[in-house]
C-alpha positions as CSV (number, residue, x, y, z in Angstrom):
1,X,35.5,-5.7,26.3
2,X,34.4,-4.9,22.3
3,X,33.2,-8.2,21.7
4,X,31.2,-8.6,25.0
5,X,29.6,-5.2,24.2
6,X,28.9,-6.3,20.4
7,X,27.0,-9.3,21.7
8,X,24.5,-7.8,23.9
9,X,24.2,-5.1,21.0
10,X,23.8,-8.2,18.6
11,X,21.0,-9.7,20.6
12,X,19.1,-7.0,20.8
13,X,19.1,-6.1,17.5
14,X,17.5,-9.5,16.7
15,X,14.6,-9.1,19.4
16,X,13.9,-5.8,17.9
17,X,13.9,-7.6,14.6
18,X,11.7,-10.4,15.2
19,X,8.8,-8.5,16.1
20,X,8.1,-9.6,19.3
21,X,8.5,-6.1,21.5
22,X,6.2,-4.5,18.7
23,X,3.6,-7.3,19.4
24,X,3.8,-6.8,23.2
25,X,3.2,-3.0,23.2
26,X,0.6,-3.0,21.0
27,X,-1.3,-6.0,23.1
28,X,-0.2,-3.9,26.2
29,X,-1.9,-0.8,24.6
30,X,-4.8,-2.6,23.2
31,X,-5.4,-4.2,26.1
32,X,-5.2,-0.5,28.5
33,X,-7.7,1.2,25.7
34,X,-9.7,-1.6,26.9
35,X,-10.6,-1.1,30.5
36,X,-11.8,2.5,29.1
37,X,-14.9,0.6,27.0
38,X,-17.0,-1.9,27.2
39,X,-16.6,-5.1,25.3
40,X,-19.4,-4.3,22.4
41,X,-16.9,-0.8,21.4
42,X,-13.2,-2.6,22.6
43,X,-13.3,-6.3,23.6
44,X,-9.9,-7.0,25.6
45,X,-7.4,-9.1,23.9
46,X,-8.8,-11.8,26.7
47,X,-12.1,-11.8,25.3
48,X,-11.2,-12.1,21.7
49,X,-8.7,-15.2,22.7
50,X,-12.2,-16.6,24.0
51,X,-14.1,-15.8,21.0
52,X,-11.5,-17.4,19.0
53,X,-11.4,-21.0,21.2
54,X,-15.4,-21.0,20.9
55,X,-15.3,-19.6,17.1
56,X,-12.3,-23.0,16.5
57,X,-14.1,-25.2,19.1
58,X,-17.6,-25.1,16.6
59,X,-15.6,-25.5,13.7
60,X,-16.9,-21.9,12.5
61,X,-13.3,-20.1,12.2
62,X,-12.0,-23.5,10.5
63,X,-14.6,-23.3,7.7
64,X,-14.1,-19.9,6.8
65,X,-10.5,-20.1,7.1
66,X,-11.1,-22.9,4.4
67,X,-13.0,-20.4,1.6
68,X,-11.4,-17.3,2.3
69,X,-8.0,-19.6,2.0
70,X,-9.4,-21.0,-1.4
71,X,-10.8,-17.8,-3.0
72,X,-7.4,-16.1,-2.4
73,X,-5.5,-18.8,-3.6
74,X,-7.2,-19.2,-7.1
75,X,-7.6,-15.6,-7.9
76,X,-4.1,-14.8,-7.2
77,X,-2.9,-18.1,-9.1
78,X,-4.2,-17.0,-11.8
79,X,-3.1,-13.5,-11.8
80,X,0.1,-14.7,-11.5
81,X,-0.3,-16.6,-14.8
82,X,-1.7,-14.1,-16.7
83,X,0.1,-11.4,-15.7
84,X,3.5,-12.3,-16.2
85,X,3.9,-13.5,-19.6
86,X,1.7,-10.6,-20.5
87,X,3.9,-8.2,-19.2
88,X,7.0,-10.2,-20.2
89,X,5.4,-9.1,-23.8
90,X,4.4,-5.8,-23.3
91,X,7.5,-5.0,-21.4
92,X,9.5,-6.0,-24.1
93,X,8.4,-3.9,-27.2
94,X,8.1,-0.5,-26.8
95,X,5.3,0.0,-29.1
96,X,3.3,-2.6,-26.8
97,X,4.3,-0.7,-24.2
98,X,3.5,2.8,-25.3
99,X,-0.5,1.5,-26.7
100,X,-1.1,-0.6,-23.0
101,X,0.3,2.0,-20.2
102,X,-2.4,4.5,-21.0
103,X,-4.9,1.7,-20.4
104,X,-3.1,0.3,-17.2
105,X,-2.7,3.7,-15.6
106,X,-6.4,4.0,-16.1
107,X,-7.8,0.7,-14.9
108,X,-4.8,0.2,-12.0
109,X,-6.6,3.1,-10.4
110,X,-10.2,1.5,-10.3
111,X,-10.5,-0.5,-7.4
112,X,-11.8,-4.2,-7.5
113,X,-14.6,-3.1,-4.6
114,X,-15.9,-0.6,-7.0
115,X,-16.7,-3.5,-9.4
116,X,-18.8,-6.1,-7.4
117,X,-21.8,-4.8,-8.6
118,X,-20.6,-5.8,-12.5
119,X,-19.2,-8.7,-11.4
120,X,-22.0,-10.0,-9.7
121,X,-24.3,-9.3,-12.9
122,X,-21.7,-10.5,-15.2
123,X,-20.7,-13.8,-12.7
124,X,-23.6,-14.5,-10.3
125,X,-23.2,-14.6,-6.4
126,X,-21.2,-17.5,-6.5
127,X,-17.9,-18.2,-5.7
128,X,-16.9,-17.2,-9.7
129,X,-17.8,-13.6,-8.5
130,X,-15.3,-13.9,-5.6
131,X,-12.5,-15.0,-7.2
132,X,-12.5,-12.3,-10.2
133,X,-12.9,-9.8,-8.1
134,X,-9.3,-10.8,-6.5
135,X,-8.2,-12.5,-9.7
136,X,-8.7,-8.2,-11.0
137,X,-7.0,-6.9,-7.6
138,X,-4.2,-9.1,-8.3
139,X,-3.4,-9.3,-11.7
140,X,-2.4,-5.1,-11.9
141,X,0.5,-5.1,-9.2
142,X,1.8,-8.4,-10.4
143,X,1.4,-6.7,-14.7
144,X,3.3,-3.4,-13.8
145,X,5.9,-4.7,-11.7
146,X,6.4,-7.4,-14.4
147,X,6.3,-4.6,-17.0
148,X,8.5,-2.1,-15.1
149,X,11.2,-4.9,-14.2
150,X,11.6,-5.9,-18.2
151,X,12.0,-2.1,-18.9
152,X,14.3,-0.7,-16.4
153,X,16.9,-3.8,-17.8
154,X,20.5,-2.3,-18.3
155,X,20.5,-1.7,-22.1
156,X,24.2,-2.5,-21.9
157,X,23.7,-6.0,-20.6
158,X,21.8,-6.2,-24.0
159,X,24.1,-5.4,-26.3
160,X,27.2,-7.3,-24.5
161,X,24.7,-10.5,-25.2
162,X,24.0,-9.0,-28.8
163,X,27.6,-8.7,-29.5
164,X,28.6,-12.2,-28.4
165,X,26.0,-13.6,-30.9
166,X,23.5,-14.4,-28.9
167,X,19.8,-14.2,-30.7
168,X,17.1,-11.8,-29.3
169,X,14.7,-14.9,-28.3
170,X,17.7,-15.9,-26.5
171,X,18.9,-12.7,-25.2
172,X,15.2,-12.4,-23.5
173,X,15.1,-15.7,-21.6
174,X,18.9,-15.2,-20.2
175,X,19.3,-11.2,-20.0
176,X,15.7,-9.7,-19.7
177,X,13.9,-12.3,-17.7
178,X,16.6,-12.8,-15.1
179,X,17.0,-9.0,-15.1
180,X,13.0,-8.5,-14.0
181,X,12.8,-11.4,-12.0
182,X,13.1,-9.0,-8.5
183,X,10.3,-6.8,-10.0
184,X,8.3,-9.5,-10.7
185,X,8.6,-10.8,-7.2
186,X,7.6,-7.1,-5.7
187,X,4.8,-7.7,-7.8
188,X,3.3,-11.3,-6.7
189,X,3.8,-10.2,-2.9
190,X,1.7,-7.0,-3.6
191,X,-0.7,-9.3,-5.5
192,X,-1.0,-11.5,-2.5
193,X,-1.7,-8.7,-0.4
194,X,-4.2,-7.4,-2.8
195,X,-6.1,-10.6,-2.9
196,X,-6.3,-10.4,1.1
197,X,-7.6,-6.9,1.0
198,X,-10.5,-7.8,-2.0
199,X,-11.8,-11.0,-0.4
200,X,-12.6,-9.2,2.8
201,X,-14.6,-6.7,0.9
202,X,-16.3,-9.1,-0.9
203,X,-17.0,-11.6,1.6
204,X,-18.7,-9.0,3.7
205,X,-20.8,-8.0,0.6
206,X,-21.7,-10.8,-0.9
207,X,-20.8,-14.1,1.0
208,X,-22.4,-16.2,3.2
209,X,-18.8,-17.9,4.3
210,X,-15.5,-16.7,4.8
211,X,-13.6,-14.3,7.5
212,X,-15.1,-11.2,5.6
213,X,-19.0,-12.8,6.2
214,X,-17.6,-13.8,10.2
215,X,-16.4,-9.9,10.3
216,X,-19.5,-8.3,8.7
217,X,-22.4,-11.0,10.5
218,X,-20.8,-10.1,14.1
219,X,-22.4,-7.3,14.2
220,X,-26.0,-8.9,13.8
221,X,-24.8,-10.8,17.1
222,X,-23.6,-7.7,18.9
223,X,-20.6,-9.7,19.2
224,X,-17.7,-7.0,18.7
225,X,-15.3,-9.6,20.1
226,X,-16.3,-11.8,16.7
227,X,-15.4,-9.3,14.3
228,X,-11.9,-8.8,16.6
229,X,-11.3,-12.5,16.2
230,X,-11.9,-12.2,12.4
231,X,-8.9,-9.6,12.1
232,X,-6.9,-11.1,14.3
233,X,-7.0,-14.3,12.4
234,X,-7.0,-12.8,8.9
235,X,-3.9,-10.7,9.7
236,X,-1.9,-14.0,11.5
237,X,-2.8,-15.8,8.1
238,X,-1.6,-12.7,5.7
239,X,1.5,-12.3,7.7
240,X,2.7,-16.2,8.0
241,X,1.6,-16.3,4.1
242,X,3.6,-13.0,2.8
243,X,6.4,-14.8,5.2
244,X,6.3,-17.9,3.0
245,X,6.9,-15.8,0.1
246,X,9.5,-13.8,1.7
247,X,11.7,-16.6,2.6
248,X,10.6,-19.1,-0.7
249,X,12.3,-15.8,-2.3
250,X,15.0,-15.6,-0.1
251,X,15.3,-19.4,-0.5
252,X,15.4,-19.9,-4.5
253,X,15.6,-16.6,-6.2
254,X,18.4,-15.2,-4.2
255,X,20.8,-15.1,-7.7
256,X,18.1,-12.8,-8.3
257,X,18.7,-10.3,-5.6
258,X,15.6,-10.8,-4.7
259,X,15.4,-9.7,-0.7
């Protein structure tokens, strides 16, 4: 009787988990709000699929799949090389430490949107622009996490390795870095969300591809259903990519506890 109980119990557990009863209340209640509007204030979830199968059929949602894709994929590459060994460093010696957080806790709280205007005067309108701007809205949440995880390392995993001879350039690579790598791995998944957010804004301010300029051009189109399909698809590609991460994670750094 117990275990036929537990198995119902069990299965349900892992509906609830998977998502899929979230996604069809929300399509039930987008698609109710719906009948209330017309489809230039609420397109129906009907009318955006349609948008979406003329937007793929064209080759339009493809192509700025394709730069928004790219732009997010360089700048947060390269926030992720920075960012690391330069927290690894800062993280490490206190003094560092104590001279950059003043600076971080200033600039963490400037936002990469509030920048376009310097980036486009220092970078141009191209693509170099683009890419800073998320290569900036990346690099802080991957820096602190990266800084926070070499901190908050038990002391006393430090000094056992001390005491058994081990050298401090040796102590770092097998106590400390190990130790962060969790924090670190916070970090790049905010980064990656971070780059999502920036090349939206800047897309729709300065691009002339991309889901950003397919989300801000609807509306010289009157095609609400447009910008709809732009979220949609943005929000499908952030969720399968943060998934990626979640289970590459899951996958190689589980010694790490990394969950």
């Amino acid at each position: 009787m117990k275990t036929s109980d537990k198995k119902p119990s069990e299965l349900w557990q892992k509906i609830l988990r998977c998502g899929i009863i979230s996604w069809i209340i929300i399509i039930a209640i987008w698609g109710l709000g719906s009948l209330a509007y017309d489809e230039y204030f609420l397109p129906s979830p009907k009318e955006t699929i349609d948008s979406l199968v003329t937007l793929i059929q064209n080759g339009t949602l493809w192509t700025d799949i394709a730069a928004s894709v790219s732009r997010v994929a360089k700048g947060w590459a390269l926030a992720i090389i920075f960012a690391i060994p330069l927290g690894l460093l800062i993280g490490n010696f206190k003094p560092v430490r104590w001279l950059v957080e003043p600076i971080l806790s200033f600039f963490r709280f400037v936002p990469a949107i509030a920048l376009t205007t310097l980036f486009l005067m220092w970078f141009g309108v191209g693509e170099e622009s683009k890419v800073a701007l998320i290569f900036y809205a990346s690099f802080f949440p991957v820096l602190v996490n990266t800084i926070a995880g070499v901190a908050t390392t038990d002391p006393s995993l430090v000094e056992a390795a001390s005491c058994m001879g081990a050298k401090k350039a040796r102590t770092f690579f097998t106590v400390v870095v190990p130790s962060a790598v969790s924090n670190i791995y916070t970090g790049v998944r905010l980064g990656l969300s971070s780059a999502f957010i920036c090349v939206i804004a800047a897309e729709m301010l300065v691009g002339s591809d991309g889901l950003g300029y397919l989300i801000n051009s609807s509306k010289l189109y009157y095609k609400t259903s447009w910008a709809f399909a732009g979220i949609v698809t943005l929000a499908v590609i952030g969720f399968i990519a943060d998934r990626l991460l979640q289970f590459a994670g899951k996958k190689f750094l589980k010694h790490f506890v990394v969950k």
